[in-house]
Backbone as CSV, one residue per row, in Angstrom:
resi,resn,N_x,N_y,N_z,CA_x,CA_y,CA_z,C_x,C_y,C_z
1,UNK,78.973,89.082,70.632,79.947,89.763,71.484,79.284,90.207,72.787
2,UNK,79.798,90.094,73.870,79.499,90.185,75.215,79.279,92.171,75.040
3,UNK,78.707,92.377,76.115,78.235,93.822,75.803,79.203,94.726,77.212
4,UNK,79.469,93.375,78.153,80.049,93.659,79.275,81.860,93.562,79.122
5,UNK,83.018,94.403,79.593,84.288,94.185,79.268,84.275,93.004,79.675
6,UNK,85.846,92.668,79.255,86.118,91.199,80.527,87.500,91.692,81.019
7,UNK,87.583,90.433,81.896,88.635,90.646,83.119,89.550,89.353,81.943
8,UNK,90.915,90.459,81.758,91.779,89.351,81.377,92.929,88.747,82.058
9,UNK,93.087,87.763,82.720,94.465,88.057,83.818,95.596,87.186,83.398
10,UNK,96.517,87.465,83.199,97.697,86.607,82.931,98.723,86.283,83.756
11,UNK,99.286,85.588,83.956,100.207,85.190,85.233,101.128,84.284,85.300
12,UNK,102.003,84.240,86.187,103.175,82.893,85.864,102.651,82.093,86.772
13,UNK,102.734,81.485,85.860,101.932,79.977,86.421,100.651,80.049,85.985
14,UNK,99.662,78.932,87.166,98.486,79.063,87.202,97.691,79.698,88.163
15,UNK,98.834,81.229,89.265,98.091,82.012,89.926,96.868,82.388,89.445
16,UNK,96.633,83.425,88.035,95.877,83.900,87.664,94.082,82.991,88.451
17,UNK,94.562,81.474,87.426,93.188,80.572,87.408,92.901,80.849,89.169
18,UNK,93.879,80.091,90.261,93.520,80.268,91.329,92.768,81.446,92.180
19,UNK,93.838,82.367,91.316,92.704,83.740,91.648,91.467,83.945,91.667
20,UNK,90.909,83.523,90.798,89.814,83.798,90.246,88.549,82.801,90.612
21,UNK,89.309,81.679,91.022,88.848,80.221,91.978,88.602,80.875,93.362
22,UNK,89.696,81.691,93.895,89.133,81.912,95.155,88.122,83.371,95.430
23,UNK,88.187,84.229,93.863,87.652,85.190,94.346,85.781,84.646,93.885
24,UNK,85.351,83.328,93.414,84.164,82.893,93.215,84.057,82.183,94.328
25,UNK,85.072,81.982,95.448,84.506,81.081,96.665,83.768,82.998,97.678
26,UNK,84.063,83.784,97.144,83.360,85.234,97.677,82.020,85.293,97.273
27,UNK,82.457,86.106,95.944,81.267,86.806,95.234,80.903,85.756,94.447
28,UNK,81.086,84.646,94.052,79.868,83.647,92.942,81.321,83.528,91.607
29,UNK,80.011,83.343,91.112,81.040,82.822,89.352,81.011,84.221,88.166
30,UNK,82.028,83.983,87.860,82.318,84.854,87.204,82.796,84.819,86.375
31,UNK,81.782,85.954,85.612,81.471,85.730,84.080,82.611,86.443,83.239
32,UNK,83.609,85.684,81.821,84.088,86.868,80.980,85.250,87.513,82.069
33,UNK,85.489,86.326,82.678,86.780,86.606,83.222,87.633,85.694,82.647
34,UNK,88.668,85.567,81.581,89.599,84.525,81.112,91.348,85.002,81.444
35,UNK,91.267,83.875,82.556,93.538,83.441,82.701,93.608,82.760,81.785
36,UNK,95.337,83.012,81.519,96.143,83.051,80.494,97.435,82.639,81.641
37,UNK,97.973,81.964,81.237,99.163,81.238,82.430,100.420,80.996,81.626
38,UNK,101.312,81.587,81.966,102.567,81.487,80.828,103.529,79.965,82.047
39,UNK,103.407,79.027,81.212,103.791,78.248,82.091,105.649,77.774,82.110
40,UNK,106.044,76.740,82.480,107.405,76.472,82.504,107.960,76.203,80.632
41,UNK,108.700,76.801,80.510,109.061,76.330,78.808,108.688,76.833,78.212
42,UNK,107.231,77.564,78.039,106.663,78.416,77.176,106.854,79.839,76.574
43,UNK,106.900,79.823,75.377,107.474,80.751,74.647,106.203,82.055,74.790
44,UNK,106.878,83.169,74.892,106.243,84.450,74.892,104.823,84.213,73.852
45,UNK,105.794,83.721,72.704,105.054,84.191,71.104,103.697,83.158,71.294
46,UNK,103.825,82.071,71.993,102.654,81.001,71.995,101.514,81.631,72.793
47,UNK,101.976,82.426,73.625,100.882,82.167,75.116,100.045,83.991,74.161
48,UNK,101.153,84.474,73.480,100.233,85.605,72.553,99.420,85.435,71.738
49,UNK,99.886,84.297,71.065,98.925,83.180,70.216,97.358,83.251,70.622
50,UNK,97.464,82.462,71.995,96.364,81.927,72.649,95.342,83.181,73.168
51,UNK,96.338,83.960,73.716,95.248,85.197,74.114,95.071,85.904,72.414
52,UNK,95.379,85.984,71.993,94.843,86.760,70.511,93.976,86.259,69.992
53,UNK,94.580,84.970,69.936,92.646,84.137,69.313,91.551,83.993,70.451
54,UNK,91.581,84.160,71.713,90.281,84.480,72.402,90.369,85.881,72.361
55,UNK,90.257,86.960,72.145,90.673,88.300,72.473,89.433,88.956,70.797
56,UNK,88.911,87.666,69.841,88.222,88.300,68.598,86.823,88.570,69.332
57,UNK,86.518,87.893,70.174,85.197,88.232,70.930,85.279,89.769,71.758
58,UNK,86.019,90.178,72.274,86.508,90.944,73.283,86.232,92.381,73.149
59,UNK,85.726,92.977,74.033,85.191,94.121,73.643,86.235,95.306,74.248
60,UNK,86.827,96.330,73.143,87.857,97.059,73.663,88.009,97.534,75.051
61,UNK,86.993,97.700,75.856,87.131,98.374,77.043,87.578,97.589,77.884
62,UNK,87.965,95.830,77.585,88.164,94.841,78.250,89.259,95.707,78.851
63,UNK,90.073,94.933,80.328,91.196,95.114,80.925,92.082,93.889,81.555
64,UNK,92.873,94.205,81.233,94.108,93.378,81.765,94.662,93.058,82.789
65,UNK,94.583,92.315,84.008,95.608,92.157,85.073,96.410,91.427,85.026
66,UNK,98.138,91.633,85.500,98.979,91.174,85.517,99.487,91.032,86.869
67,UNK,100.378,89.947,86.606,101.274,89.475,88.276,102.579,90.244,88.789
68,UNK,103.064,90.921,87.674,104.442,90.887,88.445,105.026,92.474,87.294
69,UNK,105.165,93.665,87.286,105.613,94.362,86.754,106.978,94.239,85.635
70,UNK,107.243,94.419,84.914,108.694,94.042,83.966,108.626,92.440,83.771
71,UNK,107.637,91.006,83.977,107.658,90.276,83.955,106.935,89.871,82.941
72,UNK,106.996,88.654,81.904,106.658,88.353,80.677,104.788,88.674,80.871
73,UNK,104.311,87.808,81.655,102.588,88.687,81.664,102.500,89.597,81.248
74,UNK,103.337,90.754,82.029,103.069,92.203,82.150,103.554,92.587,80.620
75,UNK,103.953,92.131,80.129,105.196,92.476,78.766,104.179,92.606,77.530
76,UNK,103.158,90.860,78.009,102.173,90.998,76.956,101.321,91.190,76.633
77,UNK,101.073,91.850,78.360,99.608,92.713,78.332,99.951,94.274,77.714
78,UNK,101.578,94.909,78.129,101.744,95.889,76.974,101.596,95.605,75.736
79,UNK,101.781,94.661,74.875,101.997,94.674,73.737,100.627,94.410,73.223
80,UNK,99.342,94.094,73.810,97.830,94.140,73.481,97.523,95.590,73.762
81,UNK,98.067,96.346,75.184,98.137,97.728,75.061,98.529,98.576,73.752
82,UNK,99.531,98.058,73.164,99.943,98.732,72.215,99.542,98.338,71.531
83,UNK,98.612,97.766,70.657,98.546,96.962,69.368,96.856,97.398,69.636
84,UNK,96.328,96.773,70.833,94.680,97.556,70.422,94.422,98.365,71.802
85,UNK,94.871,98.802,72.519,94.411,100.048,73.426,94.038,99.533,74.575
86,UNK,93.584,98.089,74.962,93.659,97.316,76.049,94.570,98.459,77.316
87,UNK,93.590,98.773,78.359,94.059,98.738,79.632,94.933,97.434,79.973
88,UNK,96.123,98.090,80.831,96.794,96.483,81.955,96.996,97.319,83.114
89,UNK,96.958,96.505,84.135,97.490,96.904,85.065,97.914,95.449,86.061
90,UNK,99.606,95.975,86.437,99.858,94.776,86.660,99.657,94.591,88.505
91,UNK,100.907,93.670,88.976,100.277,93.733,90.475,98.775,93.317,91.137
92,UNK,98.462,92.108,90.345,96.860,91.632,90.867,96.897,90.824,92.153
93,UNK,95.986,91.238,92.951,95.764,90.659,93.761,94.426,90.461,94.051
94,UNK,93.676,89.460,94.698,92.298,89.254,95.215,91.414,90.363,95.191
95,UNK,92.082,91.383,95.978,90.848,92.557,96.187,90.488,93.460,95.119
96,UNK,91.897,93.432,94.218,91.825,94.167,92.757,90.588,93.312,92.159
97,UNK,90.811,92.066,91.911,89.753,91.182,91.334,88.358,91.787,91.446
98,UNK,88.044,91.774,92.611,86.841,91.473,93.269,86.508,92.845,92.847
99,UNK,87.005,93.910,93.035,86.329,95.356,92.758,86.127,95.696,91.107
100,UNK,86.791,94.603,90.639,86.907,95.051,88.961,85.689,93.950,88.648
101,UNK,85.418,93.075,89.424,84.063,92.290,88.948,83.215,93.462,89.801
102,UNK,83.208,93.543,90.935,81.991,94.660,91.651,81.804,95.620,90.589
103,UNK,82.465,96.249,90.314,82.208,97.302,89.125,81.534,97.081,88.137
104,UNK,82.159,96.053,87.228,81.320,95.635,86.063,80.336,95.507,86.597
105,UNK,80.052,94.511,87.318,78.391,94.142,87.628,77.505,95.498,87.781
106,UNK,78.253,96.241,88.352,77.369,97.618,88.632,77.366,98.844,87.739
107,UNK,78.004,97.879,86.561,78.156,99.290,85.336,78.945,100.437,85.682
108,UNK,79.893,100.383,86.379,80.562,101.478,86.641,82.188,101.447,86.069
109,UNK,82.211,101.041,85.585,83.449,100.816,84.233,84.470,102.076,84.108
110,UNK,83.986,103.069,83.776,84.464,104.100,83.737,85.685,104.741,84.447
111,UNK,86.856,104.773,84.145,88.096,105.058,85.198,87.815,103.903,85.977
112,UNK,88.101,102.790,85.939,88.126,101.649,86.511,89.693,101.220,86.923
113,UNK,90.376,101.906,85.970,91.436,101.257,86.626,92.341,102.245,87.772
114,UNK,92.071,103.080,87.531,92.467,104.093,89.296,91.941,103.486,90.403
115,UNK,90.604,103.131,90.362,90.136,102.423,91.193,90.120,101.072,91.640
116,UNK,90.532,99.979,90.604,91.337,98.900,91.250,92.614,98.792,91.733
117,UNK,93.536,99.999,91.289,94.683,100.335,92.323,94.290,100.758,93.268
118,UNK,93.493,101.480,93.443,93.225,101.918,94.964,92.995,100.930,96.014
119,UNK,91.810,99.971,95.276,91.214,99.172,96.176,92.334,98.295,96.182
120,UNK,93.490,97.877,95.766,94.418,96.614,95.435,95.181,96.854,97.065
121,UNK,95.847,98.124,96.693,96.358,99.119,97.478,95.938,98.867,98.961
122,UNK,94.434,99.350,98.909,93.878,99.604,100.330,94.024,97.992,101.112
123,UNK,94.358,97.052,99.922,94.106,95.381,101.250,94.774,95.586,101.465
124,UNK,96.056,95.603,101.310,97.759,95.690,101.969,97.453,96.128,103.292
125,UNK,97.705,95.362,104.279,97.762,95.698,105.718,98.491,95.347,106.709
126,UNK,99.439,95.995,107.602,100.359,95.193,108.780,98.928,94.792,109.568
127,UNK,98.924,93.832,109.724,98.045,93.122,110.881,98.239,93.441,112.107
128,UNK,99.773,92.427,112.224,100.338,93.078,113.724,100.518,94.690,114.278
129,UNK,100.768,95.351,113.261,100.708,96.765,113.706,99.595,97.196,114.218
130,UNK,98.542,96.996,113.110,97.166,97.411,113.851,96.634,96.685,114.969
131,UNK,97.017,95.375,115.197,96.461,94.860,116.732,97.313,95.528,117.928
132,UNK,98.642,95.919,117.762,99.376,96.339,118.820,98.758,97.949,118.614
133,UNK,98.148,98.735,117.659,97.931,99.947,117.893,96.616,99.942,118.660
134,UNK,95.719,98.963,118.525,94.216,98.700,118.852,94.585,98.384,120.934
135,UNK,95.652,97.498,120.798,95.870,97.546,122.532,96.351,98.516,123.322
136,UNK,97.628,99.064,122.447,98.025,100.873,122.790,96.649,101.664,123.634
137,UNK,95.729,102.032,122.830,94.003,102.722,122.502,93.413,102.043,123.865
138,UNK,93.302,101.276,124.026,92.736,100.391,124.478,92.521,100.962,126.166
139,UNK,94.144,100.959,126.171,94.247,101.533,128.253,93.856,102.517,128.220
């Protein structure tokens, strides 16, 4: 058994995998991170299947990211919530990724998931707002 949590991400489609494709074109490869992709046709009960039988290695403190709130991912990352205590948190995006691998790597685990909302949170940015506030400043 890995001594480190893992990153579990589930998603419609095959966002999750891509995710995780582009957040190793950043920071490198990454370890004990496993997507789970509920694809077209696929039944809830199968894709629970699949994460339950990788999930015997898994060390409780593992955590969950999901795509889309009230959406089947999110549904069955509650129901690993409820069944073994698994953190989820849904709403993943890139920067969530990247700070929940930064962390692990740096052993800082602990209240981890306040802090990948935060950091998820903090990418969200009007672009255009801030370049038109940066020229405002400017004169």
């Amino acid at each position: 058994m890995s001594s480190k949590p893992w990153i579990i991400i589930i998603t419609h489609g095959t966002f999750g995998e891509e995710l995780k494709r582009s957040a190793e074109l950043i920071i490198g490869e990454l370890e004990d991170v496993y997507c789970f992709s509920l694809l077209e046709g696929m039944e809830s009960k199968t894709l629970i299947e699949y994460i339950d039988a990788r999930l015997t290695d898994a060390p409780r403190d593992s955590i969950f990211l999901t795509d889309l709130f009230g959406g089947t991912p999110s549904n069955i990352g509650a129901y690993f919530s409820k069944r073994d205590g698994y953190s989820v948190i849904c709403g993943v995006n890139l920067p969530m990724l990247i700070e929940a691998q930064t962390r692990r790597s740096l052993g800082e685990w602990e209240g981890i998931e306040d802090k990948i909302i935060e950091f998820g949170a903090e990418g969200i940015r009007n672009i255009t707002k801030i370049i038109k506030e940066r020229k405002g400043s400017a004169c």
